[in-house]
N, C-alpha and C positions, 0 to 999 in steps of 0.2 A: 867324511863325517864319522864321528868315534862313535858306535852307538853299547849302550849299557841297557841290558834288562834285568831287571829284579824279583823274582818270582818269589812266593813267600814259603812256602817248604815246597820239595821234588822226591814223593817219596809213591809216586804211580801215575800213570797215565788215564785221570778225568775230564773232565770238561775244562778246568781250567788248564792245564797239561794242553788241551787240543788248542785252546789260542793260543798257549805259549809257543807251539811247535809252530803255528799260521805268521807270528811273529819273528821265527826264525829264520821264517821262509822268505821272506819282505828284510831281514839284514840278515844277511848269512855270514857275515863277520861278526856280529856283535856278539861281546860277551855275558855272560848271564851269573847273577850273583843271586847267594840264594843261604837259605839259615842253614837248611839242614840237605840232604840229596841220597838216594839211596840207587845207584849207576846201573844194578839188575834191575830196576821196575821204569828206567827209562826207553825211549825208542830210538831207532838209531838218528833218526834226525835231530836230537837233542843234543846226546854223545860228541856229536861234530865240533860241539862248540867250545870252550873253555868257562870252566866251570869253577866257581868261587865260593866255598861257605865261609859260614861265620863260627866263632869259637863254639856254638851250641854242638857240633858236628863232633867236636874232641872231647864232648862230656856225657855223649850217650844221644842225643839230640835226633839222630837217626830213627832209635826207637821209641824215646821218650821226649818226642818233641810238643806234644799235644799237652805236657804238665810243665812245659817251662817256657810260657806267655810271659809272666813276670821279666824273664832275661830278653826276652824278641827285642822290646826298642833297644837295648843296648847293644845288642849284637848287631842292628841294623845299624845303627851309627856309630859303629864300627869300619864300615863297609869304606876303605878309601875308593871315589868314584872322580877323581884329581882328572884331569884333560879330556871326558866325556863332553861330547856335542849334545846329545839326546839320551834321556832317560827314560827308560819304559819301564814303569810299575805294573806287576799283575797282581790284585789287590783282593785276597776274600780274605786273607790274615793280616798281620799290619807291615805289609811290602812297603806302600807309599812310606813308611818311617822314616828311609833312607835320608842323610843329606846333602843336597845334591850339590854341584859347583855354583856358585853363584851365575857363570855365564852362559850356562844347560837349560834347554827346555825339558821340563820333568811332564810327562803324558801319563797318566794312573788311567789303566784299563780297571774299571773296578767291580768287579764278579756279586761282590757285596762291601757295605759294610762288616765289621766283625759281630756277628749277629749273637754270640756268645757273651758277649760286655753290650749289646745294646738292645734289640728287641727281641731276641729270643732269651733272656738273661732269666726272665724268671722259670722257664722250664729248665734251661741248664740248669739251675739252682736245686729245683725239686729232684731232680734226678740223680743229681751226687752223693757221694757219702759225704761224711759230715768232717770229715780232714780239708775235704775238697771246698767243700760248704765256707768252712771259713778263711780257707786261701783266698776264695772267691769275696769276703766281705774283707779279707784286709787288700785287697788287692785293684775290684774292680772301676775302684774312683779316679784311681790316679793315671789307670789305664784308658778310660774312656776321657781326660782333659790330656793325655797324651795324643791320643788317637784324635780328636779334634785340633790341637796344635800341627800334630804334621800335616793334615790337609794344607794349612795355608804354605807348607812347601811345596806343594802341584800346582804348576801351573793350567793346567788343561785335564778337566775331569770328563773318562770317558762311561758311561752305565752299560750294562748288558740287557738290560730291561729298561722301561719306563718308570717299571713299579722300584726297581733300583733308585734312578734317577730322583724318584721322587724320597727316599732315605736320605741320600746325598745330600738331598737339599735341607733335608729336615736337622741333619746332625750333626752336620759341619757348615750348612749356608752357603753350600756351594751349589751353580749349575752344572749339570751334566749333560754329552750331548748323547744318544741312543744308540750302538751298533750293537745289534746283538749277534752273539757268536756265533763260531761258525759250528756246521754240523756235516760230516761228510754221509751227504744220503746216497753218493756212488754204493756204498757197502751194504745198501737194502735194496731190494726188488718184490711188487706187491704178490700178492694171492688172491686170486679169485675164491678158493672153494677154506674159510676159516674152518679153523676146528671151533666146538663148543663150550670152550673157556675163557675167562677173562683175565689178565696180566699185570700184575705189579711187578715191579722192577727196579732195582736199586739201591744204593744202600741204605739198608734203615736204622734210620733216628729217629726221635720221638716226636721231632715237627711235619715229618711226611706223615703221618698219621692210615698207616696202614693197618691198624685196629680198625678204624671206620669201614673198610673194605672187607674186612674180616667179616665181621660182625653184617656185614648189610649181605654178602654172598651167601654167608650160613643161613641167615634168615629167608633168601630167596632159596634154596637149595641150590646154587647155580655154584658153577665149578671155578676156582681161583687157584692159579698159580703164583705165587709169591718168589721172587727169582730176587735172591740178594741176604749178604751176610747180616748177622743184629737183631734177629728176631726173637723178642723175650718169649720167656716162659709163660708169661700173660696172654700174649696172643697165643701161642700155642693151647695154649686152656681153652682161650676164648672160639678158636675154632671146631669148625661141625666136620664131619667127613667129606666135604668136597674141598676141603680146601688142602693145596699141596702145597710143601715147603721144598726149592729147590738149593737154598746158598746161592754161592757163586758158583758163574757157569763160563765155560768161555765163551768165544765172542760169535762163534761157531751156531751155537746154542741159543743163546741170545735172542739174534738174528732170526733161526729159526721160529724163536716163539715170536717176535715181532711180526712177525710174517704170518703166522697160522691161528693169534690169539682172535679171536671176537672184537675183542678194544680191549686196551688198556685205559685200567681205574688210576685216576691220578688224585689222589684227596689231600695230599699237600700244598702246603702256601709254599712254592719255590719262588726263588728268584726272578728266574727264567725258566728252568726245562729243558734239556735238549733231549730227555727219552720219550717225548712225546712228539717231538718231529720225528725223530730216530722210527717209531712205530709209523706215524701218519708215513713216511718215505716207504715203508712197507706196505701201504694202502689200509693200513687199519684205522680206524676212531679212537676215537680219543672221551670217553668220561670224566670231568675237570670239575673242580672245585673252582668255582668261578672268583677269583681273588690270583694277586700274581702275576708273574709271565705269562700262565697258561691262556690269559685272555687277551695277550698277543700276538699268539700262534693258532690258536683253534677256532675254528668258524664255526658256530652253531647251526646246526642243520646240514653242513657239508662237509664237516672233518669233525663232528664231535656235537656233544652233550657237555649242557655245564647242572650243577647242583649248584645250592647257594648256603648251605650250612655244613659245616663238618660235623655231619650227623648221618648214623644209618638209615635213620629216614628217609632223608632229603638225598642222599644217595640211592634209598633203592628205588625212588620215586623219576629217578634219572635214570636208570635202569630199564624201567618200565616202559620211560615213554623212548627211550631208547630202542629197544627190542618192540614196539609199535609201526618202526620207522624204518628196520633194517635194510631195505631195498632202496631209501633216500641216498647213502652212502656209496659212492662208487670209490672202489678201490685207486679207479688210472686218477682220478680226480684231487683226490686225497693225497697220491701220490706226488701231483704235480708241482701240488701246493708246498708241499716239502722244499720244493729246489731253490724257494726263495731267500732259503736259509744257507746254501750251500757255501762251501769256502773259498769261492774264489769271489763270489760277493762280498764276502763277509773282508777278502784282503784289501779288491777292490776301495770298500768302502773305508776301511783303516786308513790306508795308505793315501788318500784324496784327504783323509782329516789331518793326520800327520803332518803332512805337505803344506798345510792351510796354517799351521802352528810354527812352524818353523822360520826362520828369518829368510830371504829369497836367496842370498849369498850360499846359504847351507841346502836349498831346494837342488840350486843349479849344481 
């Protein structure tokens, strides 16, 4: 069986990067087709493979891929994918675009919707300058009846969440079935004795809403580490003296404060999540903005606190009854719970879907 993956840019190793390598693993001949690739921020397991962009690659696309959306459906159908058995889309940009042979099963693992042309469109909007502004009004109509057109080229849509699942359905009228990714929680080990801070982490954009976290930690005096590049000028304002700005840290580092935070404050509506397993594998809690993945993964009362408004309030109010409770939390327990997330579940369960979509002649 010829197998084809399609990833929508390769330009570092994140969460979508970690399924793609999980997929690798599961066809280790397959070829991987992709807009744009930048070969120092891949891992060696990626490298293995033979690697295909699209003309975006020869116009700069590498570093200026995030300003030429308008060109993606082109480039992607571009892509000749001629005597492929199986197509595997990894989808948070418009990957499913591709078009596939007529006698291929196309599977879209799908991380999101493009949450940039559909529900998060009006904060991208406010947040642009105003060149951007109007790229974005001559551009986002025909992009979002594009992006509902190549749905009906996948045959089998897969979510990473429920809270996915249910975009899917809403945007394109398709169903989706639930694997959520994987997460390697080999790489965490808990701590009994935290230190007395609490942890954001990630990279920040204006839907994770790490102002909230700001703004509620200042207000309790309580100490907050902030670990991840993007941090405006405004939060910077907006915080008090306990709160630390670290950038990017390696993974070294990371780890470490995974391991030694209090909990991680999560006040984003994600997808899914995987730095909140990533910490729970470390034995820590978890503080959630009860909306999302995160109320896929975190158990109230024994891996975590949810709030119900992205408000400093309603956060420091989780805070509170949090730090009420501290002794409820055990770290090995928290930890355990992590492993359900683990990657060879997570292939496991791929590869038994896979299998189920395929015709029997291509199983055997």
């Amino acid at each position: 069986m010829k197998v084809a993956i399609v990833h929508y840019w390769l330009v570092g190793m994140r969460g979508g990067e970690k399924v793609l390598e999980c997929l690798c693993e599961l066809y280790p001949e397959a070829d991987i087709f992709t807009l744009v690739v930048d070969l120092d921020k891949l891992s060696p397991r990626l490298l293995k493979h033979r690697i295909t962009t699209s003309f975006l690659q020869k116009i700069g696309g590498r570093r200026f891929y995030q300003k030429m959306l308008p060109l993606m459906p082109q480039a992607l159908e571009a892509f000749d994918l001629t005597g492929y058995d199986l197509i595997l889309s990894s989808e948070a940009g418009p990957a499913k675009g591709i078009i596939p042979p007529p006698e291929a099963v196309h599977i879209c693992y799908c991380h999101s919707p493009m949450r940039y042309i559909w529900d998060l469109y009006p904060q991208y909007y406010r947040k642009s300058g105003w060149l951007a502004r109007l790229a974005m009004r001559l551009t986002s109509s025909w992009l979002r009846a594009w992006d509902v057109t190549t749905s009906a080229r996948v045959d089998h849509f897969i979510a990473n969440s429920a809270f996915v699942a249910k975009r899917i359905e809403k945007f394109y009228r398709r169903e989706a079935t639930v694997i959520h990714p994987p997460v390697d929680v080999s790489r965490f080990t808990p701590s009994d004795t935290p230190e007395d801070y609490y942890l954001c982490a990630g990279q920040i954009t204006p839907y994770k809403r790490i102002d909230v976290a700001i703004e509620a930690c200042t207000r309790l005096n309580r100490r907050l580490v902030v670990i991840g590049s993007g941090a405006t000028k405004e939060m910077k304002r907006l915080a008090g003296p306990t709160i630390t700005f670290l950038d990017k840290v390696d993974d070294a580092t990371m780890a470490h404060h995974f391991r030694n935070c209090r909990a991680l404050v999560f006040p984003g509506l994600e997808d899914f999540g995987i730095v909140p397993l990533e910490v729970m594998a470390s034995g820590r809690p978890v503080v959630a903005y009860r909306r999302g993945g995160a109320v896929e993964t975190v158990v109230e009362g024994k891996t975590g606190v949810f709030f119900n408004e992205q408000t400093a309030d309603s956060l420091i109010d989780a805070i509170n009854r949090f730090e009420a409770r501290l002794d409820d939390f055990d770290p090995a327990v928290i930890a355990r719970h992590a492993q359900d997330w683990n990657r060879d579940v997570f292939k496991s369960r791929l590869q038994a879907f896979i299998a189920s979509c395929l015709p029997q002649a291509d199983v055997a």
